[in-house]
LODRENDO-470583 format. One record per residue: residue in three letters; x, y, z of N, C-alpha, C in turn. Coordinates in steps of 0.05 Angstrom, whole numbers, plus 5000, padded with zeros to 4 digits. Example, Ala and Ser with C-alpha at 12.3 -4.5 7.8 and 13.67 -1.06 7.14 Angstrom:
LODRENDO-470583
PT  residu  n.px  n.py  n.pz  ca.px  ca.py  ca.pz  c.px  c.py  c.pz
PT     ALA  5264  4886  5156   5246   4910   5156  5264  4934  5156
PT     SER  5257  4955  5142   5273   4979   5143  5258  5001  5157
//
This chain:
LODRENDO-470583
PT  residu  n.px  n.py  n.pz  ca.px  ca.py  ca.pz  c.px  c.py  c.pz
PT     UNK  5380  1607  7166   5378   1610   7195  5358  1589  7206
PT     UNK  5364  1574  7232   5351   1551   7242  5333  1573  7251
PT     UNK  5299  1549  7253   5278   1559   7261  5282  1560  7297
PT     UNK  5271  1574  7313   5263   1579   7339  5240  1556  7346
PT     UNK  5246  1534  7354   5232   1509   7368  5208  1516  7382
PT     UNK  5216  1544  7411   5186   1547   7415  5174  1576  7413
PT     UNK  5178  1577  7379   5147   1593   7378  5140  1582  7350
PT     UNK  5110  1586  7350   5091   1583   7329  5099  1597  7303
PT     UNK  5081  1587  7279   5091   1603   7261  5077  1631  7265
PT     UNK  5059  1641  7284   5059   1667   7293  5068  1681  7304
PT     UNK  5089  1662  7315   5112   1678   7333  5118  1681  7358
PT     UNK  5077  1656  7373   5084   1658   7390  5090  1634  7413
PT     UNK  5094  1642  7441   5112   1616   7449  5096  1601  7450
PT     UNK  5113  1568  7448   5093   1544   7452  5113  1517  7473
PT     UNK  5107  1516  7480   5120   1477   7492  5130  1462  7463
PT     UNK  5146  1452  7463   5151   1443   7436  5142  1406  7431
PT     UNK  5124  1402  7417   5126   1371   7417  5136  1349  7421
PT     UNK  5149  1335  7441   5173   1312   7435  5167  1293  7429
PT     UNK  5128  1286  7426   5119   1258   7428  5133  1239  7415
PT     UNK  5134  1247  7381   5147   1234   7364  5174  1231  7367
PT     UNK  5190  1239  7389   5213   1234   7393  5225  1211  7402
PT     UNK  5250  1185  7393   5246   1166   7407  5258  1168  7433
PT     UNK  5249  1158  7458   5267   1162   7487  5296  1143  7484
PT     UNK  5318  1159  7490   5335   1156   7491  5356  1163  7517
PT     UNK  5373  1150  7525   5387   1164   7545  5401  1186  7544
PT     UNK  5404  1195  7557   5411   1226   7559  5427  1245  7577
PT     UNK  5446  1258  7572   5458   1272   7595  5473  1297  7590
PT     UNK  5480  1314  7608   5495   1344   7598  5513  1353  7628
PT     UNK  5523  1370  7620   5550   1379   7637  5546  1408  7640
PT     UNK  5549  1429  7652   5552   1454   7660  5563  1464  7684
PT     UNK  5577  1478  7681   5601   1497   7694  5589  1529  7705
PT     UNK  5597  1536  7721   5597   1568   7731  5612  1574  7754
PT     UNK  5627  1599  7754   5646   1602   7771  5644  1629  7790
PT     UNK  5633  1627  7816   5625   1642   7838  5663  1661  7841
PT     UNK  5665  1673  7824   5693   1691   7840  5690  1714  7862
PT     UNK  5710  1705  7881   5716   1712   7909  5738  1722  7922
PT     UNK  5742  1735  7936   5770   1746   7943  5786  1729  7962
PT     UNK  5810  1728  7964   5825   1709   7985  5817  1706  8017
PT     UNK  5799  1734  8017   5797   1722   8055  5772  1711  8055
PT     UNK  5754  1709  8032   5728   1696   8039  5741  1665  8024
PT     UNK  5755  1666  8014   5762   1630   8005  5775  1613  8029
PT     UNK  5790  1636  8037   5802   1623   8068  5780  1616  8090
PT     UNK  5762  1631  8089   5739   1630   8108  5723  1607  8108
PT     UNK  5730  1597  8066   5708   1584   8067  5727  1549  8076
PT     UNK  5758  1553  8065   5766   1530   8073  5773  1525  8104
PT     UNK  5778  1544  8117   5776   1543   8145  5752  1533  8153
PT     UNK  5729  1524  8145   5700   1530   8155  5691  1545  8175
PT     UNK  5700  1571  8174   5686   1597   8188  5660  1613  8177
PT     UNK  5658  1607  8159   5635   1621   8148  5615  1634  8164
PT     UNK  5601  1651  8167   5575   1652   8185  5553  1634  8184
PT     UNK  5558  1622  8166   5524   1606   8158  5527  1580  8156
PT     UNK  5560  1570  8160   5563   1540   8167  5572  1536  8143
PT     UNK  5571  1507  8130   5573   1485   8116  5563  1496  8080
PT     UNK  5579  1522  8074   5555   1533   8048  5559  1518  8024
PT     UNK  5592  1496  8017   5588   1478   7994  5560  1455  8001
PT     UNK  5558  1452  8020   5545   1421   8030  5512  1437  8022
PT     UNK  5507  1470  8029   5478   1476   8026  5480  1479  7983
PT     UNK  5499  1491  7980   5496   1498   7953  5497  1478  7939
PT     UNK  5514  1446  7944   5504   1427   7934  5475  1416  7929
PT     UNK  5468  1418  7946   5435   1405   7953  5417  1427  7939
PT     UNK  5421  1448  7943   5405   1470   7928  5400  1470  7895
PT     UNK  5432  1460  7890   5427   1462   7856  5419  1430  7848
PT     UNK  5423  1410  7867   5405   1383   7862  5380  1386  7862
PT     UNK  5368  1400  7886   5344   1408   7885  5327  1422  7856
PT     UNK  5348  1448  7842   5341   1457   7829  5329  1449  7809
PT     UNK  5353  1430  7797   5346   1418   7780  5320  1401  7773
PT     UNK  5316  1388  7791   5284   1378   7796  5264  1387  7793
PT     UNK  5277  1418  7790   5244   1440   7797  5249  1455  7767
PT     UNK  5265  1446  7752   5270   1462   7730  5241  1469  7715
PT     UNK  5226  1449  7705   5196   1449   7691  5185  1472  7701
PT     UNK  5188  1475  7732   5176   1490   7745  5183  1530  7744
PT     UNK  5208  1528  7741   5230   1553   7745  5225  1570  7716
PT     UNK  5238  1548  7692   5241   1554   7658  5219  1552  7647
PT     UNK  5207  1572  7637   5176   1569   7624  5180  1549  7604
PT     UNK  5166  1529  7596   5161   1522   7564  5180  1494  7570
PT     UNK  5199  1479  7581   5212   1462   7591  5191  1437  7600
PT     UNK  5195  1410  7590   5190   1393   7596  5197  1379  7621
PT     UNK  5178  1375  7638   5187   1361   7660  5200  1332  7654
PT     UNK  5221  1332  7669   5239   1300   7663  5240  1285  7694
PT     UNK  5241  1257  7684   5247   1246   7706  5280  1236  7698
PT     UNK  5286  1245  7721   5321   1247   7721  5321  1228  7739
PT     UNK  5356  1216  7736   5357   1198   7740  5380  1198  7746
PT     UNK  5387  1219  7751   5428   1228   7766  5422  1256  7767
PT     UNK  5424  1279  7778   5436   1301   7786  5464  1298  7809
PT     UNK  5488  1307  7801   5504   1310   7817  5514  1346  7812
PT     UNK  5524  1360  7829   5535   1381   7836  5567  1366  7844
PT     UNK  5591  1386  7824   5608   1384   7842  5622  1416  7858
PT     UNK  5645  1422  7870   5645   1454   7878  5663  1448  7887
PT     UNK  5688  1461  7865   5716   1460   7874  5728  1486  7886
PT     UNK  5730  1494  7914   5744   1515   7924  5775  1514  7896
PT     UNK  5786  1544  7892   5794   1547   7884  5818  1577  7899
PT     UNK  5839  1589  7891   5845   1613   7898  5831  1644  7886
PT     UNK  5813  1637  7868   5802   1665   7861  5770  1654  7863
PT     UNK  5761  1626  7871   5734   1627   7872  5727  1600  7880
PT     UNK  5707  1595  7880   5687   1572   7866  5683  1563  7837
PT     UNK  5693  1537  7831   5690   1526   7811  5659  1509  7814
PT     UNK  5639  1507  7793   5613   1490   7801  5615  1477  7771
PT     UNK  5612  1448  7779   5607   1438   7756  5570  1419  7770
PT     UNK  5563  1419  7751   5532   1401   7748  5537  1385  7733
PT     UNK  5526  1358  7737   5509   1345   7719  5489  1333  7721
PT     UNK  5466  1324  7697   5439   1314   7695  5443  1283  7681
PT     UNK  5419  1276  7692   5415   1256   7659  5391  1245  7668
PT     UNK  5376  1225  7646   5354   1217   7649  5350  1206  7616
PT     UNK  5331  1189  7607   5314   1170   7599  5295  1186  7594
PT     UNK  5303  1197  7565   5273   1218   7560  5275  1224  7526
PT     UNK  5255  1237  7516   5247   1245   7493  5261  1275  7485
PT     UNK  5268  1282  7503   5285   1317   7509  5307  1317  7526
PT     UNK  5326  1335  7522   5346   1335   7537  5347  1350  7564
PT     UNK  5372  1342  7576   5378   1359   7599  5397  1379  7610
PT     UNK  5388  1390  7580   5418   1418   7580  5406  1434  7604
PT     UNK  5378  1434  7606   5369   1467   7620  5367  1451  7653
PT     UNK  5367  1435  7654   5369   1418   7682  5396  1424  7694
PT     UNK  5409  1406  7677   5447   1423   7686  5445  1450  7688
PT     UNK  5437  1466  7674   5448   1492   7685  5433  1503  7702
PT     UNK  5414  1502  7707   5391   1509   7737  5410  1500  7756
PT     UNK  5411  1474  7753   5433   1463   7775  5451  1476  7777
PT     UNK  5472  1486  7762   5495   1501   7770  5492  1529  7778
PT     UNK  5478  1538  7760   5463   1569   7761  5460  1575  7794
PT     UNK  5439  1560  7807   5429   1561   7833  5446  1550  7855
PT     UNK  5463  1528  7850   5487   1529   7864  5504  1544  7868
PT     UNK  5506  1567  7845   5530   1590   7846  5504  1621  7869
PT     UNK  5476  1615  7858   5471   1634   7875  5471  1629  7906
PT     UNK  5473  1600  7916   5471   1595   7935  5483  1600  7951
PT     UNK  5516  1603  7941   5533   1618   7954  5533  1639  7953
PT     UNK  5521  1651  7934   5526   1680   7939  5509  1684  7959
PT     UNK  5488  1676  7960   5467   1681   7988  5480  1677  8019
PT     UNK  5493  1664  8009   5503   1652   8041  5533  1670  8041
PT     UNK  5543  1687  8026   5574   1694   8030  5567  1716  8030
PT     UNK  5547  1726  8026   5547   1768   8020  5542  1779  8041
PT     UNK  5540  1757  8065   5549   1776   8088  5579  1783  8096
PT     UNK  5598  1757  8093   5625   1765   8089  5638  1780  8053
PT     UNK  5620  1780  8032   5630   1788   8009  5611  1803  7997
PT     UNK  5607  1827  7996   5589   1838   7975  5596  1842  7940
PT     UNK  5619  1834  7942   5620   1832   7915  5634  1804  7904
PT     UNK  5621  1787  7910   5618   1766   7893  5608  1764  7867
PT     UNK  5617  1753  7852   5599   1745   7826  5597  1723  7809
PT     UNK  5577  1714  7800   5575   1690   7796  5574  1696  7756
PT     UNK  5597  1685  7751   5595   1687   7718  5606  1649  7701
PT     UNK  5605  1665  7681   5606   1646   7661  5591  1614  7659
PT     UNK  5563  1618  7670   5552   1592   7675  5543  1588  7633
PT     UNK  5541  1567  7637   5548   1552   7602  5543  1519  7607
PT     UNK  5542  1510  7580   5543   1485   7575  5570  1476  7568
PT     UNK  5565  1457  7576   5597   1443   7564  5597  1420  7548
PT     UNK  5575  1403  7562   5571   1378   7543  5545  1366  7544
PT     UNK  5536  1350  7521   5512   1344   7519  5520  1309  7505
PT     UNK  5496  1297  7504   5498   1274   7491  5465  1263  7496
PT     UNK  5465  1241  7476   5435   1227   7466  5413  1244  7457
PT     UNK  5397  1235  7440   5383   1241   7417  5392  1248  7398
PT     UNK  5381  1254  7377   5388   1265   7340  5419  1267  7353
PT     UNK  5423  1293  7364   5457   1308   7363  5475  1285  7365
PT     UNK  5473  1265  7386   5496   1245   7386  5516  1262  7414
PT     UNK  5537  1261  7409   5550   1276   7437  5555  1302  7436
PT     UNK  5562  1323  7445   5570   1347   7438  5593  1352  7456
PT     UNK  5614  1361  7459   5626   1382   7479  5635  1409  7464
PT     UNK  5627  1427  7488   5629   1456   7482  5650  1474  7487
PT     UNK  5664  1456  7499   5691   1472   7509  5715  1440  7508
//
């Protein structure tokens, strides 16, 4: 069984070292899907919504997020990133959110992508639960990773 990165051999949590790590470029992919019923998808492609423009706020929200990740995820290395994009494909049963990160670092940016998507999917829900109370925002995940030791990954 692989060891747990951040905790001590007491067990308890720590920041994990990367000094000795060499910087490398870096980047990751993550997905989550806000599902919605047909009159709030219509609402949202009609742009009727009550709250205006909610792909254009939930974009910016999970760019934002991302930035603030160090801040949000205990124990996370602050990065200087160097691309966050949000994308948000209206769909017939929902919101599709894809993220991505990258940056020029000693650690990766799996947990950046998914803040980013994560908070993009709540964004809408913030802004739609006046027209939808049952929204839900599931299956947020990684999908792909690449640079350092691992080399590329995709997860799906």
């Amino acid at each position: 069984m692989k060891k747990l990165t951040h905790l001590d051999d007491r067990g308890a949590a720590r920041m994990v070292d990367v000094g000795a790590k060499p910087t490398t470029e870096r980047y990751a992919v993550a997905r989550a899907y806000l599902r919605l019923s047909g009159p709030t998808i219509e609402l949202i492609r009609e742009g009727k919504t009550p709250k205006g423009d909610v792909l254009a706020v939930a974009r910016v929200a999970g760019i934002m997020a991302a930035k603030r990740t160090s801040e949000l995820i205990p124990l996370t290395h602050p990065l200087p990133l160097s691309h966050v994009g949000v994308d948000l494909t209206v769909e017939d049963e929902g919101i599709a959110i894809e993220a991505r990160a990258a940056t020029t670092a000693q650690t990766g940016v799996e947990m950046e992508a998914l803040t980013a998507a994560a908070v993009a999917g709540l964004t809408l829900y913030d802004m739609l639960k006046a027209v939808e109370r049952g929204a839900r925002l599931t299956d947020v995940r990684l999908v792909e990773k690449a640079g350092g030791k691992s080399g590329h990954i995709r997860l799906e």
